[in-house]
C-alpha positions as CSV (number, residue, x, y, z in Angstrom):
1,X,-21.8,61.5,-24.3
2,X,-24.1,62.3,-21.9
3,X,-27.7,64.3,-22.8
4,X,-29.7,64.3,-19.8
5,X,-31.7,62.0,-17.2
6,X,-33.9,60.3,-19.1
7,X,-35.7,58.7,-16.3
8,X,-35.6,57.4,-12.6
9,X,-36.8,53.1,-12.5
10,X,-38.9,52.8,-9.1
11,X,-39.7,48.7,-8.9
12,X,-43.7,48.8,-7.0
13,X,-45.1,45.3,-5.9
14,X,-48.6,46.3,-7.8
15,X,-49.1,50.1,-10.6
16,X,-52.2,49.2,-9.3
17,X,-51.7,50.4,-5.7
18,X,-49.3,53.0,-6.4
19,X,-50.2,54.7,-9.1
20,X,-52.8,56.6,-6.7
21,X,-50.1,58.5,-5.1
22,X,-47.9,59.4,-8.1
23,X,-51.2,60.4,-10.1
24,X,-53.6,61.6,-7.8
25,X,-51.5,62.8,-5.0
26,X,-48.8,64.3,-7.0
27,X,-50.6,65.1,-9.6
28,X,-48.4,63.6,-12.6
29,X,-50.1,62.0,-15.6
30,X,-49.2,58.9,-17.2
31,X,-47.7,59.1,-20.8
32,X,-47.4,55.8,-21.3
33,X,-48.4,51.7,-20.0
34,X,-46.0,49.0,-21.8
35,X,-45.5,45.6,-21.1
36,X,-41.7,45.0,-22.0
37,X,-41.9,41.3,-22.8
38,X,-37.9,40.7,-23.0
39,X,-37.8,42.3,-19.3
40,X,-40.8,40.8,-18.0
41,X,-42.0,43.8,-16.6
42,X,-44.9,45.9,-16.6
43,X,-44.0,49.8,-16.9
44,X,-45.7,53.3,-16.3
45,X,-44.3,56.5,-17.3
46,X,-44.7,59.5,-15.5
47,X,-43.0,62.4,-17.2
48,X,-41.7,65.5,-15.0
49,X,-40.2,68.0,-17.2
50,X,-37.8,67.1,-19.4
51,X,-37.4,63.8,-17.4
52,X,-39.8,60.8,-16.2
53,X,-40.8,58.7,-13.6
54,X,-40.9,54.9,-14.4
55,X,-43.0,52.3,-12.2
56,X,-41.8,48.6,-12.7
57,X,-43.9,45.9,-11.7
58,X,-42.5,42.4,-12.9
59,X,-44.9,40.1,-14.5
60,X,-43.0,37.1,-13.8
61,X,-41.4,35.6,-10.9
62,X,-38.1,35.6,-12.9
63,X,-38.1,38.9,-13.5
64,X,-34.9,40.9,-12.6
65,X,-37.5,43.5,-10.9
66,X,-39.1,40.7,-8.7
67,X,-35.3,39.7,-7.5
68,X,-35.0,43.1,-7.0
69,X,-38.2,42.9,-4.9
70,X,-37.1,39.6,-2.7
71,X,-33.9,41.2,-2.0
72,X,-34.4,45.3,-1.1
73,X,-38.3,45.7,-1.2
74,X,-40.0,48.7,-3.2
75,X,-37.5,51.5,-4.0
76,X,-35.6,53.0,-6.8
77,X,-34.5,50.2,-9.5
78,X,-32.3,52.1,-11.6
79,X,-31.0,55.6,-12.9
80,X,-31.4,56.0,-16.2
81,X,-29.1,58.6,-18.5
82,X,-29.9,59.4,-22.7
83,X,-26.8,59.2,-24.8
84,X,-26.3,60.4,-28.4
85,X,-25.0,57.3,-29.5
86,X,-25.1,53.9,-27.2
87,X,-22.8,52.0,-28.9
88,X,-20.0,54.2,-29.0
89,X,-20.7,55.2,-25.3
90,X,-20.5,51.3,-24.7
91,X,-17.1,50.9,-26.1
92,X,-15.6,54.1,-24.3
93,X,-17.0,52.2,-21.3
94,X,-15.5,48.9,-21.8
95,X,-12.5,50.7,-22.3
96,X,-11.8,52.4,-19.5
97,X,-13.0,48.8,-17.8
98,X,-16.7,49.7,-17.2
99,X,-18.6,46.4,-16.4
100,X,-21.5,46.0,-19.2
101,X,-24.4,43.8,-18.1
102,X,-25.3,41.0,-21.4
103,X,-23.6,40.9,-24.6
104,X,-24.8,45.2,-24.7
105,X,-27.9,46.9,-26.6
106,X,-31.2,45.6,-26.7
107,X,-34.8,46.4,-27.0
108,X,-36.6,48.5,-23.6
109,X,-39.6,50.0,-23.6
110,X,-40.7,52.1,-26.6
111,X,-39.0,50.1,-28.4
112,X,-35.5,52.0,-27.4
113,X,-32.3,50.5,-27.8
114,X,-30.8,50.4,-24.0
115,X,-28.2,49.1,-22.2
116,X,-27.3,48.5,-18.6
117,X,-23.9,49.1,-16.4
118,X,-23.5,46.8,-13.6
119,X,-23.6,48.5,-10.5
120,X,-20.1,47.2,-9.4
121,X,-19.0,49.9,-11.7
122,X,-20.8,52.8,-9.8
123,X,-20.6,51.7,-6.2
124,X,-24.2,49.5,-6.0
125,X,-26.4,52.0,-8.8
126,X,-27.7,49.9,-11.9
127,X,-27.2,52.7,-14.5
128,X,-29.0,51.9,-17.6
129,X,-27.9,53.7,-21.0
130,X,-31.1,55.0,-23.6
131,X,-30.2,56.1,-26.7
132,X,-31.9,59.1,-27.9
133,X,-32.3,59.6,-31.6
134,X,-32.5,62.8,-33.2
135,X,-35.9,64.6,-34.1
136,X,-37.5,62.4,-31.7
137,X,-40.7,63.9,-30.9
138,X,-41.3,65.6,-27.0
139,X,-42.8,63.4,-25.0
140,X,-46.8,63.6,-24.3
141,X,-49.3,63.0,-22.0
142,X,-51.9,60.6,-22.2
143,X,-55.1,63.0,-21.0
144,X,-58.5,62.7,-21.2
145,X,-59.9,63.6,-24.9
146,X,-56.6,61.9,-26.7
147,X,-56.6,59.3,-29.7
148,X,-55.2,56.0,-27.8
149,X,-54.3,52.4,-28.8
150,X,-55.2,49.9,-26.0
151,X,-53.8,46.6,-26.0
152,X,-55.7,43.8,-23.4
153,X,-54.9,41.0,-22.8
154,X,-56.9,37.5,-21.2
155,X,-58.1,37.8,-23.7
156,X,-55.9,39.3,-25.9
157,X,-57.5,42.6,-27.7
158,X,-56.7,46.0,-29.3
159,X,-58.7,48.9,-29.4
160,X,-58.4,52.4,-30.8
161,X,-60.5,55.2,-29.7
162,X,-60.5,58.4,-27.2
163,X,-59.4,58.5,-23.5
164,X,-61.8,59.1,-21.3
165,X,-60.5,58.7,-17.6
166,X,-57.4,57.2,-16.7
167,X,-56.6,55.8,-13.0
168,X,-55.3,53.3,-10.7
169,X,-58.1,50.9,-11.0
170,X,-58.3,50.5,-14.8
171,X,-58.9,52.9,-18.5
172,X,-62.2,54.0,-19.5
173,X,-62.0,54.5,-23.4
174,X,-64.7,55.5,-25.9
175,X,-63.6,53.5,-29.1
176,X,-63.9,50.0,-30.8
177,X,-62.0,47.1,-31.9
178,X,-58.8,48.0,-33.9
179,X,-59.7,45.4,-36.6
180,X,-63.2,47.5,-36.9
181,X,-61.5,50.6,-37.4
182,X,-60.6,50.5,-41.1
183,X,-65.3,49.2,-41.8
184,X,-65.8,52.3,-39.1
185,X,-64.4,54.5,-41.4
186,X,-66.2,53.0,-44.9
187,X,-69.7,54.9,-43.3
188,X,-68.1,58.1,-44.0
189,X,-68.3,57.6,-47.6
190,X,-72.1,56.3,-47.5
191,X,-73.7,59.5,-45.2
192,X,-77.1,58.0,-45.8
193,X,-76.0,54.5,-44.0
194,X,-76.2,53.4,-40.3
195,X,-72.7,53.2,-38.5
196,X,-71.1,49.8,-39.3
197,X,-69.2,49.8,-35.9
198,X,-70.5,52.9,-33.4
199,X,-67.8,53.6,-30.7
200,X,-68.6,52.5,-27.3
201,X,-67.6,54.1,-23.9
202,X,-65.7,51.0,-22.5
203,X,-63.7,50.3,-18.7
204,X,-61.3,47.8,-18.7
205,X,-59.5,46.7,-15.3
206,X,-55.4,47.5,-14.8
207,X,-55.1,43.9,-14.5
208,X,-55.8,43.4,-18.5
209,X,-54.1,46.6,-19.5
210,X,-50.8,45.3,-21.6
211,X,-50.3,48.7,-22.9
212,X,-51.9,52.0,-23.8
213,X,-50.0,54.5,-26.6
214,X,-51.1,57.8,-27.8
215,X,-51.9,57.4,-32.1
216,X,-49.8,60.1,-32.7
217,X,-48.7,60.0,-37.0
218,X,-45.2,58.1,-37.5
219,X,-43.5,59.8,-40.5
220,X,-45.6,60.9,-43.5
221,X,-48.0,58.3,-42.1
222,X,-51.0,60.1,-40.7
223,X,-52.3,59.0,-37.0
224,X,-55.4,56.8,-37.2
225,X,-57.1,59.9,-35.4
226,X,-56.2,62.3,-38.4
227,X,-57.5,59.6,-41.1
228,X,-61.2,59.6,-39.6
229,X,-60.9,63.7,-39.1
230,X,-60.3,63.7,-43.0
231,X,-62.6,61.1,-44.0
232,X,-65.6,62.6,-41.8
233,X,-64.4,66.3,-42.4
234,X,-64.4,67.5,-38.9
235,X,-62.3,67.1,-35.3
236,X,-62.2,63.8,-34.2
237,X,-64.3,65.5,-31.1
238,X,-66.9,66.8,-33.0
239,X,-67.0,62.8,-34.7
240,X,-67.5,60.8,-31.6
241,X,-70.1,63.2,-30.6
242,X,-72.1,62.7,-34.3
243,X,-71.6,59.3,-33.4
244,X,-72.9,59.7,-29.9
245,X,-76.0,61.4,-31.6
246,X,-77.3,58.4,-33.8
């Protein structure tokens, strides 16, 4: 039933203030920042080998994480295992009298389907179920020089371009507006013309970070990273510095 730790949930007060230590001081790098809506909670992923480490900071005052919070402080949230299938490892549960938390599977971060075990079952642990589907690709780290999608928010934006530096205090990206990206690429077909849209090297504060994911392709559908490489014929490295350039 059982594949392996998935990840370990630590609830934080702020990512802002801890992510120093499990970044800089332990040197792990974040592979992912998603606001989970339905949870209202903010997440960072930290991967360490085959596992992770999760940061949760709630976003709203009714979040389970900032009950958690009022009641036992910072500290590890939950314990998280990867199943092959969730639903039938939820009814082998319920059979043998395992308390499931809500009516069973919903959406978690990375758009997952999860579930959770009430820790009455497992003597005070909140044991949350991921399912794993097959030919899911390894996990990867969000490092300087990789193809990003940044979603802001007050006000709400989303930009595609190339990490720069990623820390506590915020993401420094060299990219444009997503709804620019598909004019961006039109120049490639007109060598002659200026840049409609030239990427710009851009901070943005943690506070308006909603989420960052890598553009990696989905499918047979290419990454938006490997449809400017083919349109201007060379890496997307080598591109943003020809864009640099005019």
């Amino acid at each position: 039933m059982i594949r392996k730790i998935d990840h370990i949930g630590i609830a934080v007060e702020s990512l802002e203030a801890q992510l120093p230590f499990w970044s800089h001081a332990l040197g792990l790098n974040v592979s992912a920042i998603e606001t989970v809506e339905s949870e209202q909670v903010k997440v960072a992923f930290l991967p360490v080998g085959p596992a992770r480490v999760e940061l949760l900071e709630a976003t709203t005052a009714e979040s389970p994480v900032a009950k958690f919070l009022e009641g036992h402080g910072t500290g590890i949230h939950h314990l998280t295992f990867e199943v092959d299938d969730l639903d039938a490892a939820l009814a082998r549960l319920r059979k043998d009298g395992v308390e499931i938390i809500g009516d069973g599977p919903r959406r978690g971060a990375g758009g997952h389907k999860v579930a959770f075990v009430h820790p009455r079952a497992s003597g005070g642990v909140l044991v949350e179920l991921i399912e794993g589907p097959e030919g899911e690709p390894a996990e990867q780290d969000l490092v300087p020089g990789s193809a990003i999608l940044l979603y802001l928010r007050e006000p709400q934006e989303k930009m595609w371009g190339v990490l720069r530096r990623l820390d506590a205090t915020g993401v420094t990206i060299e990219g444009l507006d997503l709804g620019s990206f598909d004019n961006w690429l039109t120049q490639f077909d007109h060598a002659g013309d200026d840049a409609i849209s030239v990427p710009s090297i851009v901070f943005v504060p943690m506070g308006r970070v909603e989420k960052i994911l890598l553009d990696c392709p989905c499918g047979g559908i290419p990454s938006l990273a490997q449809r400017a490489e083919r349109r201007a014929g060379c890496s997307l490295a080598e591109l943003m510095e020809r864009q640099r350039s005019r």
